[in-house]
MARRO-946721 format. One record per residue (C-alpha): x, y, z. Coordinates in steps of 0.05 Angstrom, whole numbers, padded with zeros to 5 digits, always signed. Example, Ala and Ser with C-alpha at 12.3 -4.5 7.8 and 13.67 -1.06 7.14 Angstrom:
# MARRO-946721
+00246-00090+00156 +00273-00021+00143 
***
This chain:
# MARRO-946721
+00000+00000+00000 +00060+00047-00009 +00036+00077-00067 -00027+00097-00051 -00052+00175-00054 -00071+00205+00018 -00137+00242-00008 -00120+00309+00008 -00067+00309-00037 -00117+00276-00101 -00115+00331-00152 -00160+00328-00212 -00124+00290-00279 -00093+00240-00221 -00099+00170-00228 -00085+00146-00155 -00107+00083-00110 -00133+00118-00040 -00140+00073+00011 -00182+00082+00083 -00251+00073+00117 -00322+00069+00087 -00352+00140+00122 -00421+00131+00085 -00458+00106+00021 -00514+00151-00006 -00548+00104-00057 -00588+00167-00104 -00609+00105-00155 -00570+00110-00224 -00524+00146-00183 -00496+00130-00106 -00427+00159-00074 -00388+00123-00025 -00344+00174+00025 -00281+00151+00038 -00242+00168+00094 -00166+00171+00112 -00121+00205+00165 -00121+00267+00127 -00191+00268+00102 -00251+00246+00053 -00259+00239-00019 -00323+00227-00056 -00324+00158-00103 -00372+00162-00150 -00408+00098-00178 -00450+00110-00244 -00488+00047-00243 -00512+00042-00314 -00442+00057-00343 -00401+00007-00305 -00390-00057-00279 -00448-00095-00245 -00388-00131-00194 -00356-00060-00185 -00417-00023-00165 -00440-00085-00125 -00369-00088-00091 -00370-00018-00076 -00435-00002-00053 -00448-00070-00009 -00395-00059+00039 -00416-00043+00111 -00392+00025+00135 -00321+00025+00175 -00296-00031+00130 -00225-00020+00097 -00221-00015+00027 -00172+00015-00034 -00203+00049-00089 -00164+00061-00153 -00185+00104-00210 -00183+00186-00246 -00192+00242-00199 -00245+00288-00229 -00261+00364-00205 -00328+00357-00180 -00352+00429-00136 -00409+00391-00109 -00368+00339-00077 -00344+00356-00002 -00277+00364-00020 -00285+00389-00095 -00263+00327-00126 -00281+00260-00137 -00258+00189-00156 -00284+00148-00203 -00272+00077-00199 -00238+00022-00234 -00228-00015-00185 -00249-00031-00112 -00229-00076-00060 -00243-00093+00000 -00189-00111+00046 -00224-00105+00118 -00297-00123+00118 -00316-00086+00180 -00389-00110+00220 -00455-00087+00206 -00477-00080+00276 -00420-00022+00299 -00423-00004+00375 -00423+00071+00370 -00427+00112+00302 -00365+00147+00275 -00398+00187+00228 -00419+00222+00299 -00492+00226+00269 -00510+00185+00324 -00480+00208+00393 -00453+00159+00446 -00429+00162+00523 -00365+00176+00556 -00365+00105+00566 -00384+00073+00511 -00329+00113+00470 -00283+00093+00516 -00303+00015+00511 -00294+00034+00440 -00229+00074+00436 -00199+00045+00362 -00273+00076+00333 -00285+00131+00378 -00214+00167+00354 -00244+00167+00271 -00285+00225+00299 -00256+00290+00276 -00269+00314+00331 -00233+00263+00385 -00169+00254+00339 -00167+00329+00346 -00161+00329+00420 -00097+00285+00407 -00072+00304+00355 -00078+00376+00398 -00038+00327+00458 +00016+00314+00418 +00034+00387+00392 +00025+00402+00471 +00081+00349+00486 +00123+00369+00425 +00116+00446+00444 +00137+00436+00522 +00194+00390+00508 +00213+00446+00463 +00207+00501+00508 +00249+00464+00564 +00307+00449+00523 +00302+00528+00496 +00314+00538+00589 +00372+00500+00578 +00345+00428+00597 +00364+00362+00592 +00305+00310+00582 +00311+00249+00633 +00275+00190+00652 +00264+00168+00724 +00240+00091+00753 +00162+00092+00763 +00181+00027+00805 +00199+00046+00872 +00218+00017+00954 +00181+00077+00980 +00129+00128+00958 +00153+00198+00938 +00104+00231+00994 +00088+00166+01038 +00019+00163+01055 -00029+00105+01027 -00039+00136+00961 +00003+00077+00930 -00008+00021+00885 +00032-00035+00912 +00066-00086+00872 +00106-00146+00880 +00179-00139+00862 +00211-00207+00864 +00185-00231+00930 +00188-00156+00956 +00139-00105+00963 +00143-00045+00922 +00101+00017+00891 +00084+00047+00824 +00113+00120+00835 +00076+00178+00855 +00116+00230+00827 +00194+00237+00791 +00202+00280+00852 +00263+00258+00878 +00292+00230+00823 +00299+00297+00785 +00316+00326+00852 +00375+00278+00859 +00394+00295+00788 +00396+00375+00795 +00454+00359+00844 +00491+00311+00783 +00529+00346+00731 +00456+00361+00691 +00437+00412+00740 +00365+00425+00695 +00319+00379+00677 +00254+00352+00661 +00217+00296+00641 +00156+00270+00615 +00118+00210+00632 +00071+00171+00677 +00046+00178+00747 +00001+00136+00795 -00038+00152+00852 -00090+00103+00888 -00128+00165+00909 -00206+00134+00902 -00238+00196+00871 -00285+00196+00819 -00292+00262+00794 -00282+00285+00712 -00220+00319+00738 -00175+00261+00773 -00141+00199+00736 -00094+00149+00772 -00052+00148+00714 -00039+00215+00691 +00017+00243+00655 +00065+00285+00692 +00108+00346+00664 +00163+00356+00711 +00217+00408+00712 +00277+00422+00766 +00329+00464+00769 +00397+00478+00805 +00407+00546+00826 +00338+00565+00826 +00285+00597+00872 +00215+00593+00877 +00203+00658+00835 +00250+00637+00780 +00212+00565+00777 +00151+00598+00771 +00173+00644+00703 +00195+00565+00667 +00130+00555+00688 +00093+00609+00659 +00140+00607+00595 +00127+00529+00581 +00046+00533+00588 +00050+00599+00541 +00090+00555+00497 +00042+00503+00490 -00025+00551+00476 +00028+00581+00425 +00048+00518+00388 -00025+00489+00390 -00054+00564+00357 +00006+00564+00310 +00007+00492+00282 -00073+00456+00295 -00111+00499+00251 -00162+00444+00228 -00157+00409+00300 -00184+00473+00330 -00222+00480+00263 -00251+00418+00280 -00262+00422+00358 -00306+00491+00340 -00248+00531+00379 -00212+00561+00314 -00247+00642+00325 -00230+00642+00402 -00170+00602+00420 -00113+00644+00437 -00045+00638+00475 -00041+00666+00547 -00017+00743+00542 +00023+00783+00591 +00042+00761+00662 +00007+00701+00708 -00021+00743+00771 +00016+00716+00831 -00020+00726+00892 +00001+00705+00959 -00044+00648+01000 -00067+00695+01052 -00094+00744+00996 -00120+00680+00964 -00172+00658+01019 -00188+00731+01032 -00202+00739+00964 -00258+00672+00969 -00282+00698+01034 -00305+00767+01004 -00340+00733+00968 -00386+00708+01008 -00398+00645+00970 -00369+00586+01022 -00411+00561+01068 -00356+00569+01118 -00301+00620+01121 -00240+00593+01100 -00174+00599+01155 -00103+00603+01164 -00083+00532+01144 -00144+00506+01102 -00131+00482+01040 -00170+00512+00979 -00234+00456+00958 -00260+00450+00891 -00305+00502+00898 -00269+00553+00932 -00219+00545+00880 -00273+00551+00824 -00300+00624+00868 -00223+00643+00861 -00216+00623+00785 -00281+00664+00773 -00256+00733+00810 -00189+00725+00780 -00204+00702+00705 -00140+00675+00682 -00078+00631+00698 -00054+00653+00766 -00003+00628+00821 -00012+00618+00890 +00042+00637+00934 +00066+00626+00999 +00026+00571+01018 +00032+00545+01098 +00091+00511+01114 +00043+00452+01144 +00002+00435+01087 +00059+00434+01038 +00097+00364+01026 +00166+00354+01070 +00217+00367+01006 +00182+00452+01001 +00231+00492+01037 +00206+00547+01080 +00216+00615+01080 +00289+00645+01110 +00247+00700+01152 +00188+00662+01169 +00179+00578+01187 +00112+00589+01179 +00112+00605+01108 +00138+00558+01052 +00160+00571+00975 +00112+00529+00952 +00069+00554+00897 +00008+00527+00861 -00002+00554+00774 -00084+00548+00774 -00130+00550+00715 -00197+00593+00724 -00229+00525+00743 -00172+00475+00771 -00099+00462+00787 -00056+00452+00742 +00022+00457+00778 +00046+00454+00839 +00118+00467+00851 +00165+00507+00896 +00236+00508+00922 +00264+00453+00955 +00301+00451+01021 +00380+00425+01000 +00407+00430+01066 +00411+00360+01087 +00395+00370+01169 +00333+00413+01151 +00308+00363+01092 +00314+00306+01159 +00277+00343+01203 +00213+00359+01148 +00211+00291+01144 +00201+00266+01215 +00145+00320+01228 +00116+00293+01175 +00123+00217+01212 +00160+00204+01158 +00220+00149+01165 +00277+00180+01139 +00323+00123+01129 +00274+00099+01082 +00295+00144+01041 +00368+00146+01049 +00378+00126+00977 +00353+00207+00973 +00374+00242+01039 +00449+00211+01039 +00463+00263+00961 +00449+00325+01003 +00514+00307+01042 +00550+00309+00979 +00544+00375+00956 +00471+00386+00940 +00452+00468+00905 +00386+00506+00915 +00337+00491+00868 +00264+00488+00849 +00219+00462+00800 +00139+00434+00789 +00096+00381+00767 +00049+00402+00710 -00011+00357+00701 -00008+00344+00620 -00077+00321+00621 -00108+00384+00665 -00068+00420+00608 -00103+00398+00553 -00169+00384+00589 -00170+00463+00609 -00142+00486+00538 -00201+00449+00490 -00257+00463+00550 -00260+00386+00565 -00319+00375+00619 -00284+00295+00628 -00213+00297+00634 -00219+00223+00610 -00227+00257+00536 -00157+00279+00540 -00130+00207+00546 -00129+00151+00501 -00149+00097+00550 -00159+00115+00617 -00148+00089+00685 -00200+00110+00747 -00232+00062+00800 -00276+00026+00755 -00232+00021+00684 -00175-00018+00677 -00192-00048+00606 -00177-00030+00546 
***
């Protein structure tokens, strides 16, 4: 099939062989048109049924919809036809007879639920619309990884099988490791720590994540794709400008190179990339911004941490990407160094969307007797972690970096209402096939 014609680029006074799926038949008697569809489009075949071949026009016109077939023959201009041309045949086969009975409809004439598209993943992704959302993904991924190595980074990978959980806490999937137990990783957290103090100093990385957190909301996934960054010689502020220039990045490469995926998604007249500065405000300025509101049922306090809806009252009054600042040294994981001036305080910072979280991130604490102490107030064991801890004897920098939730990303980009449409096959609670 190497020599076949991708239909956008049939031109009238071709003779090609296009090969793809069976969109729709339109039988109009003397005359019927089969649609053909490939990855970069349709094409109109045209069967004139007194003029040709009885087996042709049976061939063509008796195959079920979705079936996989090659059509050879002239390209003719044709303005009625969707794409202004049209095939006529000289041959047709039929190389993947596809099922009458199909369980949703990829014409999208007929809609389906979440879940039946995502029982049905392989036919739910020849919508337009769906492949748009990854083809949309993939310019996301291309456009960060871009953007990092533009900061100066180098791209690493880190084990997602670990002894010990990144944060602790029961929010692991355990797994048995030769005849010991072990856990899918929460987070490249201290891997990518460990490696800002190695001779790469910068670096990021892109890949999988699990948490056994048992929420079922359209915004949480327990395998989500993380997009991590850390640097040497860093603080908290200068974290938060990567972080702000690798998000703008990614609305930028999206608006500059998926013109028919927006096209396609209905988002072509209003998608735009972010423009001038995130708003940083401070966690205290945060909750008193909710509270004048009015809005919570209770008042939040020194020390709360900011629930779905009070960070949907926040997104509304601010209206844009914003950070969070300055977040309680209590409620922030053991890794976040504090303040010089004030214990109380940490670097940590959250990036939000108007409705959701997208990063959180901060500066970490690389003095060794500090970074020992965090974690026993947080009943933490440090010797489990000596593998980490024992590197900050050696020589370990300041630095900072973030997490970046790829799927949030895209999710809050295309105005998702499942974040479940941003991945191919997801895993919550209940889904663990396909």
């Amino acid at each position: 099939m190497d020599d076949r014609t991708y239909t956008a680029d049939a031109e009238p006074g071709d003779h090609v062989t296009v090969a793809g799926w069976v969109h729709e038949i339109r039988d109009l008697g003397g005359i019927a048109f089969l649609i053909l569809r490939d990855t970069t489009g349709k094409i109109q075949v045209k069967f004139e049924k007194d003029e040709m071949d009885d087996e042709l026009v049976e061939t063509g016109l008796g195959v079920h919809r979705e079936s996989v077939i090659s059509v050879t023959g002239d390209v003719e201009e044709e303005p009625r036809a969707p794409t202004g041309v049209e095939v006529t045949p000289e041959s047709v086969d039929v190389i993947s007879e596809a099922d009458p009975e199909l369980p949703l409809d990829p014409s999208g004439k007929v809609d389906a639920e979440l879940p039946t598209r995502l029982d049905n993943r392989t036919l739910d992704l020849r919508k337009d619309e769906v492949k748009a959302i990854f083809e949309i993904r993939a310019e996301v991924l291309r456009s960060v990884r871009e953007a990092f190595r533009e900061l100066g980074s180098t791209e690493i990978n880190t084990p997602k099988i670990v002894a010990t959980g990144t944060e602790g806490g029961t929010e692991l999937f355990p797994i048995t490791y030769f005849g010991r137990e072990a856990f899918m990783n929460q987070s490249p957290q201290l891997f990518k720590q460990l490696m800002v103090g190695s001779g790469l100093e910068r670096v990021f990385e892109i890949g999988p994540i699990f948490r056994a957190e048992e929420h079922n909301t359209p915004r949480h996934l327990n395998e989500a794709t993380s997009i991590d960054f850390e640097s040497a010689f860093y603080d908290h502020t200068e974290a938060m400008d990567a972080c702000e220039y690798v998000v703008k990045a990614a609305y930028e490469g999206v608006a500059q190179n998926c013109a028919e995926e927006l096209e396609a998604l209905g988002l072509a007249e209003d998608f735009s990339a972010p423009e001038g500065d995130f708003p940083r405000l401070t966690y205290q300025e945060a909750i008193d911004e909710i509270n004048a509101t009015g809005e919570l049922d209770e008042p939040l306090v020194w020390g709360d941490d900011l629930s779905t809806e009070a960070e949907h009252v926040l997104g509304q009054e601010v209206g844009e990407h914003y950070f969070i600042t300055d977040w309680p040294s209590e409620i922030k994981p053991f890794y976040i160094k504090d303040h010089d001036d004030d214990a109380e305080i940490s670097t940590g910072f959250d990036m939000m969307h108007p409705s959701m979280e997208l990063v959180s991130g901060g500066q970490r604490e690389h003095r060794f007797d500090h970074l020992v102490s965090g974690f026993e107030q947080q009943g933490l064991d440090p010797e489990a972690f000596e593998y980490y801890t024992k590197m900050f004897k050696y020589g370990m920098p300041p630095h900072a970096g973030w997490g970046l939730g790829g799927e949030r990303l895209v999710m809050t980009m295309l105005g998702l209402e499942n974040i479940r449409e941003a991945v191919l096959f997801p895993r919550d609670r209940q889904r663990l096939s396909p």
